[in-house]
C-alpha positions as CSV (number, residue, x, y, z in Angstrom):
1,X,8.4,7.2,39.1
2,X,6.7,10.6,39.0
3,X,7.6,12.8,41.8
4,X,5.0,14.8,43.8
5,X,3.8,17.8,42.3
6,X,1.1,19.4,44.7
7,X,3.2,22.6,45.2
8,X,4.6,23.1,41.7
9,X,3.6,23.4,38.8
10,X,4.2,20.2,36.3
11,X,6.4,20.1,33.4
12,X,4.9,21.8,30.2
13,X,3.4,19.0,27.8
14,X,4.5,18.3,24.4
15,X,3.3,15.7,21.9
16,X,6.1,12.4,20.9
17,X,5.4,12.1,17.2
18,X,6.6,10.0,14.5
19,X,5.7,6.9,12.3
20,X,7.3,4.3,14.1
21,X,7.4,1.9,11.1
22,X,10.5,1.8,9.3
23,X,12.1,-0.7,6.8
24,X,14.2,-3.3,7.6
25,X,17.5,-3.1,6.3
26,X,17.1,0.5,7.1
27,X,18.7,2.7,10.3
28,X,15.6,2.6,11.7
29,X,12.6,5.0,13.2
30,X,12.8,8.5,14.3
31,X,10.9,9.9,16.6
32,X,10.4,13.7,17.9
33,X,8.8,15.6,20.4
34,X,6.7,18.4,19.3
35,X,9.2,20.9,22.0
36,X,10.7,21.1,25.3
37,X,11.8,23.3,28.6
38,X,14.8,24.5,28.9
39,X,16.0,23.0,32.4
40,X,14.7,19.9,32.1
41,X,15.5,16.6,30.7
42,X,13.6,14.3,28.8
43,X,14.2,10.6,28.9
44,X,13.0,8.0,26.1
45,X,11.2,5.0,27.8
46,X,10.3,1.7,26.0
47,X,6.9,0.0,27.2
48,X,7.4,1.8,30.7
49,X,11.5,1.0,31.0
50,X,14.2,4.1,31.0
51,X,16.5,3.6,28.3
52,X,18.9,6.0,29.6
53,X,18.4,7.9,26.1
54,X,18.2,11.4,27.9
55,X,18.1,15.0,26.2
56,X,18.0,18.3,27.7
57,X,15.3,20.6,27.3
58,X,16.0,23.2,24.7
59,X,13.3,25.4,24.4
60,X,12.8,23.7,21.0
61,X,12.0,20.2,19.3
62,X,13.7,16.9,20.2
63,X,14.7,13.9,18.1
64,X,15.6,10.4,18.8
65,X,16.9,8.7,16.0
66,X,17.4,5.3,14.3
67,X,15.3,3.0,16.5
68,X,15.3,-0.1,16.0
69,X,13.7,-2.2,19.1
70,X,10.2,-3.0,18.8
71,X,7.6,-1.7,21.2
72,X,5.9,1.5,22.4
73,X,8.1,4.6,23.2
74,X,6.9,7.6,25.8
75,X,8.8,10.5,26.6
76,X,9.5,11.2,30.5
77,X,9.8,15.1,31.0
78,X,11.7,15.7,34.5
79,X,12.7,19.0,36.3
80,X,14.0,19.7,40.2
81,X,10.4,19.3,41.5
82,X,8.2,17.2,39.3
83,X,8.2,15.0,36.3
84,X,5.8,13.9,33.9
85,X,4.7,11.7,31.0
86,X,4.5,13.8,27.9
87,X,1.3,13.2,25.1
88,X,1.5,10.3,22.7
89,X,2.7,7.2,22.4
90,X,4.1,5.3,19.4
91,X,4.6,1.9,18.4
92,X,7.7,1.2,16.5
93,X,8.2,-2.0,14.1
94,X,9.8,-2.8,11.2
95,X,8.2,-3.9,7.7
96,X,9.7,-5.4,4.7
97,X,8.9,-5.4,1.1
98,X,6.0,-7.8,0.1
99,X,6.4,-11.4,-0.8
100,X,5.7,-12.5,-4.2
101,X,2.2,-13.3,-5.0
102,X,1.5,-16.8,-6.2
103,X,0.2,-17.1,-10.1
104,X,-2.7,-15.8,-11.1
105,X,-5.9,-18.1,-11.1
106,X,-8.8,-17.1,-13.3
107,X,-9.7,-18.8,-16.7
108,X,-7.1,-19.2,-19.3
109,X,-8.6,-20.2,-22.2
110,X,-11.5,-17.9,-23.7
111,X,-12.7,-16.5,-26.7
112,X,-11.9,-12.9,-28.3
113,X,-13.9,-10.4,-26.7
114,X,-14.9,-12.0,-24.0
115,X,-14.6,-10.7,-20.0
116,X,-12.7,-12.6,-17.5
117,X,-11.8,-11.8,-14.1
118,X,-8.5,-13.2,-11.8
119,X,-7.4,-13.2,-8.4
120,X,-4.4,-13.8,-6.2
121,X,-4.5,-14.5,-2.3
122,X,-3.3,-11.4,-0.3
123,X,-0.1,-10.6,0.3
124,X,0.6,-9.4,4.1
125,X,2.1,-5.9,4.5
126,X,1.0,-4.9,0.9
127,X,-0.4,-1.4,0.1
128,X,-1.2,-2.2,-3.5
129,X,-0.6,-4.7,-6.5
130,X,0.4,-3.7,-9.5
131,X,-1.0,-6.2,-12.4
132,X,0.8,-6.4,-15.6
133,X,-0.9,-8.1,-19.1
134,X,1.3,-8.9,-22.2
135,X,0.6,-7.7,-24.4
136,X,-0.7,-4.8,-23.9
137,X,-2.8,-5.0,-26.8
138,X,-4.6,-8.0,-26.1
139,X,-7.3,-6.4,-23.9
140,X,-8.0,-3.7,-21.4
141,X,-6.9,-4.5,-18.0
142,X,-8.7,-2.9,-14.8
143,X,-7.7,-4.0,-11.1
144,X,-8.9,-3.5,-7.6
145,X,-6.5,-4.8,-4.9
146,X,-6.3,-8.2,-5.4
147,X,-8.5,-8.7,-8.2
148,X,-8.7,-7.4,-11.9
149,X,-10.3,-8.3,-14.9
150,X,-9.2,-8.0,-18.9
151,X,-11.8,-7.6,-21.5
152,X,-10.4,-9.1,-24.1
153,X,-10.0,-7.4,-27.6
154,X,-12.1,-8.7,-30.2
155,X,-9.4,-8.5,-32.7
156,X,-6.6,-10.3,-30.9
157,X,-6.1,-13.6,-30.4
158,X,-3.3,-16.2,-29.2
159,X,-1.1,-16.1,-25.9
160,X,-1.0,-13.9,-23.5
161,X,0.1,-13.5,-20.1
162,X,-1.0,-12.0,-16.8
163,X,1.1,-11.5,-13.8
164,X,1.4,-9.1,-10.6
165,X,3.6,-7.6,-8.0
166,X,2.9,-6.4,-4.4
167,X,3.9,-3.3,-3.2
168,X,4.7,-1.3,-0.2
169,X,6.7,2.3,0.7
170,X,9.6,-0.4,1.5
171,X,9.4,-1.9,-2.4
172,X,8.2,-4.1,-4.5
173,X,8.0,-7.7,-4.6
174,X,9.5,-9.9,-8.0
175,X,6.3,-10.1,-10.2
176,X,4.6,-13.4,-9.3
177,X,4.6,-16.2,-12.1
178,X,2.8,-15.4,-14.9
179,X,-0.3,-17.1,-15.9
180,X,-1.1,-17.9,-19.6
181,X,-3.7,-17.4,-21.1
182,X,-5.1,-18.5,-25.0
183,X,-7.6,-16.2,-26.5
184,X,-9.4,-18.2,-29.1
185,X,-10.9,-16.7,-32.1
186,X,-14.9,-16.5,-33.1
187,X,-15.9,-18.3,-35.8
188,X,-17.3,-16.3,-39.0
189,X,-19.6,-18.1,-41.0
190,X,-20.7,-17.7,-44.4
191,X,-24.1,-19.2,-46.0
192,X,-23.8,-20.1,-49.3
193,X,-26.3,-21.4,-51.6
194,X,-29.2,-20.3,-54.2
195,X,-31.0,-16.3,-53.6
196,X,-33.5,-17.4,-55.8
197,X,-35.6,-19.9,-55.8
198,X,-39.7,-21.3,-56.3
199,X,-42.2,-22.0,-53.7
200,X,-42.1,-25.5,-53.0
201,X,-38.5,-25.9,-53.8
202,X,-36.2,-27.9,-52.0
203,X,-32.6,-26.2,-51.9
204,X,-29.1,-26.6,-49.8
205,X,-27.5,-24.1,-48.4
206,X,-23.6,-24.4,-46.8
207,X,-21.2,-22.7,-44.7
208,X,-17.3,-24.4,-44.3
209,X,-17.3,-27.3,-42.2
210,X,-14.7,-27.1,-38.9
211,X,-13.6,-29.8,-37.3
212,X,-15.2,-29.6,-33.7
213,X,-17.6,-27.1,-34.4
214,X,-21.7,-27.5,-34.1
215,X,-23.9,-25.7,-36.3
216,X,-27.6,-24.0,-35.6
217,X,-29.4,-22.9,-38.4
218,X,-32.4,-20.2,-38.9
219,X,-34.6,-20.3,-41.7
220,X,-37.4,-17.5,-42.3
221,X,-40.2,-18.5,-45.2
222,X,-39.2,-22.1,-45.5
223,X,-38.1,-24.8,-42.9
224,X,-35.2,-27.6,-42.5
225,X,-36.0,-30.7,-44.4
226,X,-32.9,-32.0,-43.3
227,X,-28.7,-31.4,-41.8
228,X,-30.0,-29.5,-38.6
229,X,-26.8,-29.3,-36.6
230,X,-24.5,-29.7,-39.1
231,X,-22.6,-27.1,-42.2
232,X,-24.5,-28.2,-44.8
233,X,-29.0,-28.0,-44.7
234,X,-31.8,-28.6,-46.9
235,X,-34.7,-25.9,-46.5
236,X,-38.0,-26.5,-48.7
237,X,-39.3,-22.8,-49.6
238,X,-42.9,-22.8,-48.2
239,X,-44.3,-19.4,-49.3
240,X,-43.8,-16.8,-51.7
241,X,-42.0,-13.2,-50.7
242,X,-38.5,-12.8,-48.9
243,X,-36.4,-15.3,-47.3
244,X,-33.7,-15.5,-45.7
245,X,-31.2,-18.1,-44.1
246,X,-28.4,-17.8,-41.2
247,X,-26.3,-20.0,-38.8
248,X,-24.9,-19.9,-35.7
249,X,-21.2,-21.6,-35.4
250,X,-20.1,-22.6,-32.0
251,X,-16.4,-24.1,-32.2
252,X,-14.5,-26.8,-30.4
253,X,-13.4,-24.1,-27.9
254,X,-16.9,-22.8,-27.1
255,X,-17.1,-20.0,-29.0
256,X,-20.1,-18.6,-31.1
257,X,-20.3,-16.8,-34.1
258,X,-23.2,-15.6,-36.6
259,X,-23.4,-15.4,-40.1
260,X,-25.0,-12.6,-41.8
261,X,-28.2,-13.0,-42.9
262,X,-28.8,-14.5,-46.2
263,X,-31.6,-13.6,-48.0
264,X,-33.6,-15.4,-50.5
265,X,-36.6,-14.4,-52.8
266,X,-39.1,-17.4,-53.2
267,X,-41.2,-16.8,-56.2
């Protein structure tokens, strides 16, 4: 309890500072107050209890170290005369290292080039993740917390995988199970068929059938007589000048790809 102080003058304040988080495992907080009066003592208290921790004053800083109880420490400054609560107040708990996030969720089976995004639920007590694709090569990875997204390289395809960690100053969690993902290639048709032909003609033109694939064609100067939807079509030729032909392939996996235009001179 504070003594009386109307005819003297009260102890000289000083700040308690410190972080008051610590790791677990670890000795534990320290604590220090920003200086102190020679001639007096200063007492730790623990939400408004003594602790019988007592230093004296030393014209200088003072340290209490390797706490380990949870709750909020002040600093009781007392002399012959008076005594008095010095500034701050700090809260001291222990973390731990983050748990390991659960897998991944977020599509696993694309096609090359393509964007995708992922998630995990958070983690409590993490300060960041740290996201991990294998290969490397097989897109470019950007994150934001939680949440990242690959765009896929156009020239890989296959397996990959995608996994994270969760990360405080205290560590790092084991990488979370890692989710695979296929990256299925784009079809590249080819047309095939006649680049010359008469007005009026009726003339096929191919590109190699896949199984599971669906096929839409585009004809300029003619139109489909016949195999719209499929790899093979028949196009009659319906006026004179330049031509051309081209098909979209979409494969069993969803993925599209064009052909390059094939052109034809109808005479």
């Amino acid at each position: 309890e504070e003594l009386s102080c109307t005819l003297f003058a009260l102890p000289q304040m000083f700040m308690l500072q410190g972080d008051g988080t610590y790791c677990e495992g670890t000795a534990g907080a320290n604590l220090t107050l920003s200086g102190s009066t020679v001639g007096l003592s200063y007492e730790l208290y623990l939400d408004a209890g003594a602790t019988g921790s007592i230093q004296a004053g030393k014209g200088a800083t003072l340290e209490w170290n390797n706490i380990t109880t949870a709750g909020f420490y002040t600093v009781l400054a007392t002399g012959a005369e008076c005594s008095a609560t010095m500034g701050g107040q700090i809260y001291v708990s222990s973390i731990t290292a983050p748990a390991q996030p659960a897998m991944p969720s977020g599509d696993n089976s694309l096609c090359s080039g393509a964007t995708s995004a992922y998630s995990v639920p958070n983690v409590a007590a993490t300060d960041s993740y740290i996201w991990a694709l294998t290969p490397p090569e097989a897109g470019t990875l950007t994150s934001t917390a939680n949440q990242a997204s690959v765009n896929w390289s156009p020239s890989f395809t296959g397996s990959a995988t995608l996994a994270v960690s969760a990360s405080n100053f205290c560590g790092s969690s084991p990488q979370s199970a890692a989710l695979t993902v296929t990256v299925n290639p784009l079809p590249v048709p080819v047309v095939t068929g006649l680049n010359t032909v008469c007005q009026n003609w009726e003339t096929d033109y191919v590109t190699t059938q896949n199984a599971g694939s669906s096929y839409a064609w585009s004809v300029s100067g003619g139109n489909i007589v016949s195999g719209a939807g499929t790899s093979g079509k028949r196009v009659k030729w319906n006026s004179a000048g330049a031509g051309s032909v081209s098909v979209t392939e979409t494969s069993a996996q969803d993925c599209e790809g064009t052909s390059a235009v094939f052109s034809v001179a109808v005479n």
